[in-house]
N, C-alpha and C positions, 0 to 999 in steps of 0.2 A: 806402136802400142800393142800390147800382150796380153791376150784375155787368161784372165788369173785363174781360170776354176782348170780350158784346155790348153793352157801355154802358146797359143797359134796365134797368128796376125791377125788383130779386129781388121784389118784394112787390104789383106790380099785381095781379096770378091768387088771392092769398090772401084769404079771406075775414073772418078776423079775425089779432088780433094777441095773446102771450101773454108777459109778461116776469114774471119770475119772479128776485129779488133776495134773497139772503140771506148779513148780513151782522152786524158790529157794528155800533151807530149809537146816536144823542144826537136828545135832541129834536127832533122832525121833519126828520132827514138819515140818510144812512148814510153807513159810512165808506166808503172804495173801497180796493182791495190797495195805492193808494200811499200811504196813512192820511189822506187829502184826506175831508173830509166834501162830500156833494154833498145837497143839496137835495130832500125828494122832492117838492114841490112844479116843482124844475124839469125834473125826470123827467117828472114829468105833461105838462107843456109842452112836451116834443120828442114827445108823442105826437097832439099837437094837428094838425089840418088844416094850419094853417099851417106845420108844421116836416116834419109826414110827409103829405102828402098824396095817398100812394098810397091809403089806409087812413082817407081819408075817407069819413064813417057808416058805418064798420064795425067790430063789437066788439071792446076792447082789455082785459086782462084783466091788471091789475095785483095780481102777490102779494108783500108785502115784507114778511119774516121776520128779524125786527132788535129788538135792545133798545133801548131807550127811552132809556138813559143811567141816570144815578143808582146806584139801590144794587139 
């Protein structure tokens, strides 16, 4: 992420990262507010070096509070 006024990384200076998702969702997705299910598998993958590489080897702390689907 890019702070818009000096173009720089909001997330160089931070030491970890912390997302926190809670939602409805179906086996291994959640849905999102426009009822799209998205993947939590590709969540994990924007938080990859390769996608975020401010926040390379630095801890990321994934909590996702969703049901499972079914009954």
């Amino acid at each position: 992420m890019v702070d818009r006024q000096t173009g720089e990384s909001v997330h160089k200076d931070l030491s970890c990262f912390v997302l926190v998702v809670t939602s409805h969702g179906d086996e291994g997705s959640v849905v999102g507010s426009d009822h799209k299910h998205v993947k939590i598998t590709d969540m994990i993958d924007m938080l990859s070096a390769k996608h975020f590489p401010e926040m390379k080897r630095k801890p990321k702390i994934v909590i996702i509070q969703a049901c499972a689907g079914g009954e």
